[in-house]
N, C-alpha and C positions, 0 to 999 in steps of 0.2 A: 439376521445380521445384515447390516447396510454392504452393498456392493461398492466398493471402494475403489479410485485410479487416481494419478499422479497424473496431471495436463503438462507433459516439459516440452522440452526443442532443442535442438544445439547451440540455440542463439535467441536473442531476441528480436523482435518483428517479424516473425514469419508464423504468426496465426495463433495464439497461443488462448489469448483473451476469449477471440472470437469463437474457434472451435469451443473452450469451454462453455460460452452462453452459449450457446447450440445446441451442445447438448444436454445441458439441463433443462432446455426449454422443449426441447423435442421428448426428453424423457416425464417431465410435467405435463406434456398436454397427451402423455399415455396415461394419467394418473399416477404416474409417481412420486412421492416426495423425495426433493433432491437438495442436500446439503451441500455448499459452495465452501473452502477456505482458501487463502492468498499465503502462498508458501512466499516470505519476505516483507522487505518494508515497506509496500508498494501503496500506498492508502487511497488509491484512486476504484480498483478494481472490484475491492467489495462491495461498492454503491452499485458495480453492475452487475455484480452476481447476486446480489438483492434484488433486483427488478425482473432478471430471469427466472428466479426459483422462488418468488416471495417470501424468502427466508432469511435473515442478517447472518449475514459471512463475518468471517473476523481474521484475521492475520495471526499466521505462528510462524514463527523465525528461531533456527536454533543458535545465532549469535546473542540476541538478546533474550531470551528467554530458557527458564530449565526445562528437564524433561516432561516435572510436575506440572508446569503451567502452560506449556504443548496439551497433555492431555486430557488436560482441565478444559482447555477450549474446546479440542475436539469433538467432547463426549457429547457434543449438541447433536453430533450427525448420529447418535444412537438411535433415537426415532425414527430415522429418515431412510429410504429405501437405497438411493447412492451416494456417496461421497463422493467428491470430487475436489483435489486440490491442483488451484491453479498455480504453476512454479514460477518464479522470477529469472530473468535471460537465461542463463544456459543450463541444462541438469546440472553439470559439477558448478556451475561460476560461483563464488563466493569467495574470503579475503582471505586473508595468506595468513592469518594467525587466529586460530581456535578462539572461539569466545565462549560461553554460558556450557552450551553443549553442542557446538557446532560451526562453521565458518560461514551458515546464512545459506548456502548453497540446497536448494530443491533438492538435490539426492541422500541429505542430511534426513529433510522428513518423510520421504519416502521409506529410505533404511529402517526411521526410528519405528513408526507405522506399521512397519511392512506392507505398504500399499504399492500395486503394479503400478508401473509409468508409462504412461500413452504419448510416445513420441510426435511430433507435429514437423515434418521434413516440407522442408519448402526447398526441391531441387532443380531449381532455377538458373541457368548456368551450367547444368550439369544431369548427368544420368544414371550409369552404374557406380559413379564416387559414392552417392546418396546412399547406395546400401551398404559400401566402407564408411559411412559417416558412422550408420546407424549400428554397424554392428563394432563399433571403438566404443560406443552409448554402452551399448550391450555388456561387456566385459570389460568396462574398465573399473569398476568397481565392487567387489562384491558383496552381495545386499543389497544390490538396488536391483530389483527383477522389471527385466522389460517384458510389455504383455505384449505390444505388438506395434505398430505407427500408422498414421494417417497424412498421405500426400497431399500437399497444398501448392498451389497456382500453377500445374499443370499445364504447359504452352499448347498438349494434341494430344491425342491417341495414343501416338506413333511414341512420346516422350514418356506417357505414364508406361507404356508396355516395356521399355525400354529397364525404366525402374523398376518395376513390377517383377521384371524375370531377375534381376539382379538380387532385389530382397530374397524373393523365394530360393533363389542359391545359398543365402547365406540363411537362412530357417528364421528367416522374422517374417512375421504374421503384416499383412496388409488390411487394412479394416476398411480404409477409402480410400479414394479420390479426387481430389477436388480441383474442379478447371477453375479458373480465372472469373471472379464475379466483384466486377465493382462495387454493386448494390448491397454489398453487405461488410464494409469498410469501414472500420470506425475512427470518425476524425482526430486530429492531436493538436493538441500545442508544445510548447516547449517544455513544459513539467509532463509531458503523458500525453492520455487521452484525454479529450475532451470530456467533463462530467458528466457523471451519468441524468444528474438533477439539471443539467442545465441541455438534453437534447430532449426535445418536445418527445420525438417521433423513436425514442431509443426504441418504446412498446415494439413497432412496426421492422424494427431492423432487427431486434435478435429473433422475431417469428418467420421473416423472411430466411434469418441464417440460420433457421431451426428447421424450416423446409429443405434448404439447399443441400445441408449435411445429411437431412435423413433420405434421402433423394439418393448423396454419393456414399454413404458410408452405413454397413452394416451394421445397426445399435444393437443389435439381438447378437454379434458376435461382442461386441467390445463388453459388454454386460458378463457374456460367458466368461470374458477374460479376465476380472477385476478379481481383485481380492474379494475373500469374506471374512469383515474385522469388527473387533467386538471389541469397544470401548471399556480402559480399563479403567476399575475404583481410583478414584482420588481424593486424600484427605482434605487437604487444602484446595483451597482456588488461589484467583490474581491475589499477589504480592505485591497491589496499587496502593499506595495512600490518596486517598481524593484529597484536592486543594482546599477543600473548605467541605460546610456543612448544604448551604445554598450556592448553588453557582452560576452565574450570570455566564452564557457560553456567548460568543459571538457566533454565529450561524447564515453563514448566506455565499451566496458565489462568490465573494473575497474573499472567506474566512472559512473553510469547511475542508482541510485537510486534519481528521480525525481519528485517532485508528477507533473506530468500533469497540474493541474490548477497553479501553481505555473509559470512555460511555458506562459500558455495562459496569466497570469493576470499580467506578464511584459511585453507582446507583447501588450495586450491590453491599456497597461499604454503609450506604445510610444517606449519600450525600443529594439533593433536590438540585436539578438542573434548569434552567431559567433562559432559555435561548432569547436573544435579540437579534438584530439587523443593522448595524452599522451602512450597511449602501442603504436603509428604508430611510437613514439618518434617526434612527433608534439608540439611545440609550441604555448604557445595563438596570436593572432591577434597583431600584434604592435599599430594596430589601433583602438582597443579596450580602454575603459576607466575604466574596472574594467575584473577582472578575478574571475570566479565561477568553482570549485572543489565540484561536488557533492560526495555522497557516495555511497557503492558502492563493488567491490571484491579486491582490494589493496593486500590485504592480499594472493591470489591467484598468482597474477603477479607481488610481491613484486623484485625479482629479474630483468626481463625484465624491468622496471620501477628504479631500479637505475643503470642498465645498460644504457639509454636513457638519453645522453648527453643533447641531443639538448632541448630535453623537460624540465631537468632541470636547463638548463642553461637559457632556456628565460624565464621561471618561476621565475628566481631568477633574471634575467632583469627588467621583466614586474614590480614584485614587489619594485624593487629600485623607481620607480616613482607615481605605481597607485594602488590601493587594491588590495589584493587578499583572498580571503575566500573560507574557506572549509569545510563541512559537512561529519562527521564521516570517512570516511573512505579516504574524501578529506582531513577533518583536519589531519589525520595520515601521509597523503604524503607528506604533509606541514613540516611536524614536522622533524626531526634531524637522524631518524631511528626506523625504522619498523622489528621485529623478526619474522619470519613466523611459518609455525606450525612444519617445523623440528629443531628449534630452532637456524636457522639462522640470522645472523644480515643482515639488508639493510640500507644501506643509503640512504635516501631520500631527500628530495630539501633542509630544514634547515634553510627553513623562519622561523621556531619555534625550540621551543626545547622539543618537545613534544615526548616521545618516548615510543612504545608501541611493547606488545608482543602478537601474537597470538597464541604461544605457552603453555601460560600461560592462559588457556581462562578461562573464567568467564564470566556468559550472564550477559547482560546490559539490560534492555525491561522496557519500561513504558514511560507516557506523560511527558513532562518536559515545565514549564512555568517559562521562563528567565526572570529576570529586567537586561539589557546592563549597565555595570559601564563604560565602553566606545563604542566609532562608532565603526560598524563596516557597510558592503555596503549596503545604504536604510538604515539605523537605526539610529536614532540617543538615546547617552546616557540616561537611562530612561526608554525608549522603556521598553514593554514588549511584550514577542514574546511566541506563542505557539507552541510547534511540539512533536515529538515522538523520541526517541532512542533505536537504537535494532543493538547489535554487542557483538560481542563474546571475545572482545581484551581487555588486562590489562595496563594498563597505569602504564609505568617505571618510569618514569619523568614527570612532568607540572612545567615546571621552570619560566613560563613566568609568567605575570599580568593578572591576571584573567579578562575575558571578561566580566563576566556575573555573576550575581546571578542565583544558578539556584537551582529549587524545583521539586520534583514528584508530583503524583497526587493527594497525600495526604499530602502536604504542607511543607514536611522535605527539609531542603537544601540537596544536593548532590556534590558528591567531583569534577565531572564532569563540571568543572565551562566554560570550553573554554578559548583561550587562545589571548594574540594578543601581536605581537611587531613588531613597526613600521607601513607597511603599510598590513602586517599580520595578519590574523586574523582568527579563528575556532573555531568550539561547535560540539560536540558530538551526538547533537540533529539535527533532520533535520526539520528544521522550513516549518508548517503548514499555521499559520495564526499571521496575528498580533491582541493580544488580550487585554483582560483588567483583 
């Protein structure tokens, strides 16, 4: 049975990512196979826990998906010697009203699992609070069993010893230490981190932060400490409809926010996927029956992109006959003109007339469950559809017919409706799961 842990924090940004490539890449170059999943809607993270375990990660969230299809995913780590699930910001953070089977909150899948939590304290500012931090983790929920934690950016000595004796008063397990190392930082921009596909040298920084941690921290303890969990039977899998039979994905550093099982559970359904390049100024498939525009950096390569004739010229082809849909930052390329962040206009393809400024920004973040007033690829009217949105752009214009009703996670409509005309169609959300 695979050895199984819970990667959380009390917050977000203080190591969470990074300790987990570390340690799957420190326990892979022991020989062991190490299973990655992204606890939340985070779609950035499992392109890196791909690269450190050579294994495809996939995202399970219990706002937008059942129990079923929680464990449907999971059961990949059955082969695999460890699991590891990386959590999103904080153990408990997630929204204030119950969704699917959960509020999205990391201590959700930890609970459902029963997999231990490997706390990540970064006590910074601070000394004996750290072990009050960790031990509110500890019991404020039960069911979530903490195995033990690992200190992160450490100022001296004199500060880890400090925490150190404070944990051990309160009977939590210390696994490491870790002093303060630049060289294994991973850069961001304003959606995340920087992709995984787009750092040369990603190889070189999680071996280097695969050294570092086996260096500060015990892996032959935290192994001791994990669960031993055994994937249970499931009749069913993903509850996905693919959008089509053939599908023309858009694929490349503008376009490559994707959850993974979303991939898997159209390929699983029968359906042929057909990648292109829209920045190559590539074209979807003629031979495609539907066209998908995920989300993505649009906003980055807003000029290269309505300089690229060809791309939007067969984009405005493909769509004279067969659907085409797009996902936030697809829906924006779709739309009539995109303003970048020096407050230039772009023209964009003008299947819609959706037009949006990134100059103007304002975050967008939180779960969204749509009712479709109309089809749009795989959906019919009715539908209600689960996902997540997180983009930083203000919407100029939505001059179209609203796609979609759409609500946050505490039940309010929102102005973000999606749009569609003709064989057109986009939402701001990048759909998770089809829900109820």
């Amino acid at each position: 049975m695979p050895a199984s842990l819970v990667i959380s924090a009390p917050a977000s940004g203080v190591g969470k990512t990074t300790l987990t490539l570390a340690l799957a890449r420190a326990w892979r170059k022991r020989g062991l196979n190490v299973q990655c999943f992204k606890s939340g809607p985070d779609y950035i993270d499992p392109a890196f826990h791909a690269a450190a375990t050579g294994r495809a990660s996939v995202n399970v969230d219990s706002w937008a998906m059942d129990r079923s299809t929680i464990a449907h995913l999971v059961s990949r780590g059955g082969n695999a010697d460890v699991v590891l699930a990386e959590g999103s910001m904080g153990l408990f953070d997630g929204v204030a009203a119950r969704g699917v089977s959960g509020t999205g909150a990391t201590a959700d899948i930890a609970e459902m699992l029963g997999w231990p939590v490997v706390l990540v304290i970064d006590p910074s500012g601070q000394a004996q609070t750290a072990a009050a931090i960790a031990a509110g983790l500890r019991d404020y929920r039960k069911g979530v069993r903490l195995a033990g934690v690992v200190l992160n950016r450490l100022a001296s000595p004199r500060h880890e010893d400090l925490v150190r004796r404070a944990l051990n008063e309160a009977g939590i397990k210390v696994f490491g230490a870790l002093p303060r190392h630049a060289e294994i930082s991973l850069p961001k921009r304003h959606l995340g981190l920087v992709q995984a596909e787009e750092q040369i040298e990603i190889g070189k920084l999680i071996d280097e932060a695969a050294r570092f941690v086996a260096e500060h921290v015990d892996l032959d303890a935290v192994l001791h400490a994990a669960g031993k969990w055994s994937p249970q039977a499931v009749a069913n899998g993903l509850n996905v409809t693919p959008p089509g039979q053939r599908i023309a994905l858009a694929r490349d550093a503008a376009f490559s926010f994707v959850y993974p099982h979303m991939l898997e559970s159209w390929r699983a359904a029968g359906a042929e996927i057909v990648s292109f390049s829209p920045l190559a100024d590539e074209a979807p498939d003629a031979s495609a029956d539907v066209c998908w525009l995920p989300g993505g950096y649009p906003e980055l390569h807003a000029a290269k992109l309505a300089a690229n004739a060809r791309f939007r010229s067969g984009l405005r082809a493909f769509a004279e006959t067969r659907p085409v849909h797009g996902e936030c930052g697809g829906y924006m390329v779709l739309g009539a003109g995109l303003t970048d962040a020096d407050g230039i206009s772009h023209e964009m393809a003008g299947l819609l007339g959706l037009e949006t400024s990134f100059a103007k920004r304002r975050m967008h973040l939180g779960y969204r469950l749509a009712e479709l007033a109309a089809p749009m690829p795989g959906h019919q009217p009715g539908a209600r559809l689960r996902g997540h949105e997180f983009h930083y752009s203000t919407i100029l214009a939505q001059p179209d017919t609203p796609l979609a009703v759409v609500h946050d996670a505490t039940g309010a409509v929102i102005a973000e409706t999606g749009s569609r005309r003709g064989h057109a169609t986009g939402t701001f959300f990048h759909l998770i799961a089809e829900g109820r």
